[in-house]
VOTILO-94968 format. One record per residue (C-alpha): residue number from 1; residue in three letters; x, y, z. Coordinates in Angstrom, 2 decimals, always signed. Layout:
N
  nr rest      c1      c2      c3
 NUM  ALA       X       Y       Z
...
This chain:
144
  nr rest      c1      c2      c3
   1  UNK  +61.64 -114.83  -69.38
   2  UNK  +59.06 -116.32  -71.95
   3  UNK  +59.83 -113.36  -74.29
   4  UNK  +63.57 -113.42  -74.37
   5  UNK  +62.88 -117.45  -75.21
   6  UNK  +60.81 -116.47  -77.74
   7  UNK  +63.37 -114.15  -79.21
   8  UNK  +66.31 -116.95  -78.96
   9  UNK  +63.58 -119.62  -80.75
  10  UNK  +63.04 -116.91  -83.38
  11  UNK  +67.34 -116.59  -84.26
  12  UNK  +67.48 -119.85  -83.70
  13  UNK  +65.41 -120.68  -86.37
  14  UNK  +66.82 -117.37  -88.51
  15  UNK  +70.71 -119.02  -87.79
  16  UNK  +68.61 -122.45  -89.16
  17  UNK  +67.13 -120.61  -92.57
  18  UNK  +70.78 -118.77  -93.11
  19  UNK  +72.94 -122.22  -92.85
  20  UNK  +70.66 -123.71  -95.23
  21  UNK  +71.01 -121.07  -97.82
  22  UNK  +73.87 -121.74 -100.63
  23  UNK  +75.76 -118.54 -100.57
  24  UNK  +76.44 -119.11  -96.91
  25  UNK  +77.03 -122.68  -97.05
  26  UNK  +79.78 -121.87  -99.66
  27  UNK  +81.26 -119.35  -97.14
  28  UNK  +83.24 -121.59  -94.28
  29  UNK  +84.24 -118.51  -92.13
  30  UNK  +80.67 -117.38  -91.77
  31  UNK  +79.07 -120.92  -91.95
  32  UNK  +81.38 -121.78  -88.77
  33  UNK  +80.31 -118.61  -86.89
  34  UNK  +76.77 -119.54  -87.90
  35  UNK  +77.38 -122.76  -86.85
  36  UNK  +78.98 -121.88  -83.51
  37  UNK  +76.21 -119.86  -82.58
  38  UNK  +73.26 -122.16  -83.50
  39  UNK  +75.29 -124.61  -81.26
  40  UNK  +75.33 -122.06  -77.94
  41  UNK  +71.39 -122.11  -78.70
  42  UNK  +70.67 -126.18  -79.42
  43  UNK  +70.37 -126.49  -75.05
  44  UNK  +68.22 -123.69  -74.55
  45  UNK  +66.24 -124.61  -77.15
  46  UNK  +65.79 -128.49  -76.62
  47  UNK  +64.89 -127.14  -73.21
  48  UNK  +62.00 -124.78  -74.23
  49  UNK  +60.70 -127.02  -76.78
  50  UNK  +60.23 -129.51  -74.44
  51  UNK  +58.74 -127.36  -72.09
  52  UNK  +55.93 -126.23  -74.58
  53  UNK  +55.65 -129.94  -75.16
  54  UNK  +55.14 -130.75  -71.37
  55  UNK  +52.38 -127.87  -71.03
  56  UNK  +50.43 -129.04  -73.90
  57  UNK  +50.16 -132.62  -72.34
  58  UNK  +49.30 -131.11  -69.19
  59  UNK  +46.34 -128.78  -70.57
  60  UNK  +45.08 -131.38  -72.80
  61  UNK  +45.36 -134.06  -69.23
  62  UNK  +43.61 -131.38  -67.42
  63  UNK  +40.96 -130.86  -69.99
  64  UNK  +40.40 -134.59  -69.75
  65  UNK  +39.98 -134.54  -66.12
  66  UNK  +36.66 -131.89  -66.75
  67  UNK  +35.29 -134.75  -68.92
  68  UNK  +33.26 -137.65  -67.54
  69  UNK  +35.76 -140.48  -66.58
  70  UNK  +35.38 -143.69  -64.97
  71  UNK  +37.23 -143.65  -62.16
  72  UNK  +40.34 -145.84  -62.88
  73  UNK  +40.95 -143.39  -65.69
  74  UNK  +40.17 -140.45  -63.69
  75  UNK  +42.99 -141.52  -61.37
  76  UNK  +45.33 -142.13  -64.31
  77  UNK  +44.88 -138.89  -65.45
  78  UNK  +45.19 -137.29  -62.34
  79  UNK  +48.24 -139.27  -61.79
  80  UNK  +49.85 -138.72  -65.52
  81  UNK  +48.93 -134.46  -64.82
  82  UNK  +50.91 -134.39  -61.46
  83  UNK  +53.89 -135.72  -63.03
  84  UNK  +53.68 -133.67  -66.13
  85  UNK  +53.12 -130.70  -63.18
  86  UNK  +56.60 -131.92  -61.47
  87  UNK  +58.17 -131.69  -65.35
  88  UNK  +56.86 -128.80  -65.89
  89  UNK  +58.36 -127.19  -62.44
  90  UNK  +61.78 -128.69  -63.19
  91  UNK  +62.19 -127.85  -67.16
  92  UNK  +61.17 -124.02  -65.83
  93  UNK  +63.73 -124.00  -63.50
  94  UNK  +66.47 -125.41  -65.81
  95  UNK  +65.23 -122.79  -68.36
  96  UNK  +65.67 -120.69  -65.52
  97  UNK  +69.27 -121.58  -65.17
  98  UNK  +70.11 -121.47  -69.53
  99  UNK  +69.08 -117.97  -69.39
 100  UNK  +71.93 -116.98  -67.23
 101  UNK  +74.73 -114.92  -69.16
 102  UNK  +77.72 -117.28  -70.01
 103  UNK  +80.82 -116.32  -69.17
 104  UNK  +83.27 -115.98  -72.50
 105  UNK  +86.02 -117.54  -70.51
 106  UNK  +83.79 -120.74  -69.80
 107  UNK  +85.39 -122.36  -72.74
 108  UNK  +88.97 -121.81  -72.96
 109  UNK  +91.23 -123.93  -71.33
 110  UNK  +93.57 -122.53  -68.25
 111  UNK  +97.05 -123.62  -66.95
 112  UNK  +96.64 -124.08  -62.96
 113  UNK  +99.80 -123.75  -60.98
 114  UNK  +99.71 -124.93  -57.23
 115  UNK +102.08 -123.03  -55.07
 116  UNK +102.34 -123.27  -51.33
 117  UNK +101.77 -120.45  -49.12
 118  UNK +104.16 -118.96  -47.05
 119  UNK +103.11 -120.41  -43.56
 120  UNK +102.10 -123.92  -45.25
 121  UNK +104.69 -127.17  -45.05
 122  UNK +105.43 -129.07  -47.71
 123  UNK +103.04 -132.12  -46.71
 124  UNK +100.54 -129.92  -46.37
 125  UNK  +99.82 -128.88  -49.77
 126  UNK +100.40 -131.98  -50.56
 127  UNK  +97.23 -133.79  -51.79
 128  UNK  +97.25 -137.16  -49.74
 129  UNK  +95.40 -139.16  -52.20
 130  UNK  +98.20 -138.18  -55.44
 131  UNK +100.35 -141.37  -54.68
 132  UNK +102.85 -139.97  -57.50
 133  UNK +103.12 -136.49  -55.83
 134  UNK +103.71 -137.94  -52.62
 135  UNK +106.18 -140.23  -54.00
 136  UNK +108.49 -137.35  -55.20
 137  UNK +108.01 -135.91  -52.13
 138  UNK +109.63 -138.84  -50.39
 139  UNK +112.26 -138.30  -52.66
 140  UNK +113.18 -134.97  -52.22
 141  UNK +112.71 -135.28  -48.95
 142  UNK +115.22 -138.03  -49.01
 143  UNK +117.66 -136.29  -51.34
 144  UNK +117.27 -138.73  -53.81
């Protein structure tokens, strides 16, 4: 896992250098691909930055607890390195979760139609709480 972050930190910041260079900026076609894909990595990468953030705290907490301390600041630190432990747990799951392949058809929008089965009434399908659907209903029902 820590490798293939490293490897999306390491386009990231290539996709970074290459928007910042003129001849690409000139180029809108490539700029908005560039742009597109340095977009798909911001999440990932705000996550793992943080992350890296969150275990420097909590080695440089730690190291404080080996050091003499009185003991209210013992306790602090103590306190402050099992909640950057907790962070640390939760950002590595959610880094956990980025890392899962995307699905291309995540983004594109869909046209749902709702049909009713063949052994299901009309009020069944129905959703109760769609005052407007139930309304026509009525109607139709009604003839009118």
């Amino acid at each position: 896992m820590w490798e293939k972050l490293e490897q999306i930190n390491k386009r990231f910041e290539e996709l970074v250098a290459q928007m910042s260079n003129q001849e690409i900026a000139t180029d809108h076609v490539q700029m908005t691909k560039l742009a597109q894909e340095k977009s798909s990595l911001d999440g990932i990468i705000g996550l793992y930055q943080d992350y890296k953030v969150t275990v420097k705290s909590l080695e440089d907490t730690k190291s404080m607890l080996n050091e003499k301390l009185d003991a209210e600041m013992a306790a602090m630190a103590k306190e402050e390195a099992h909640q950057l432990e907790e962070k640390r747990d939760r950002l590595q799951e959610e880094l956990k979760l980025a890392l899962l392949p995307k699905d291309p058809n995540d983004e594109k929008n869909i046209i749902m139609e709702i049909r009713a089965g063949a052994a299901v009434t009309k009020p069944q399908y129905l959703q109760p709480n769609c005052s407007g659907c139930t309304a026509v209903m009525r109607r139709i029902e009604d003839g009118t």
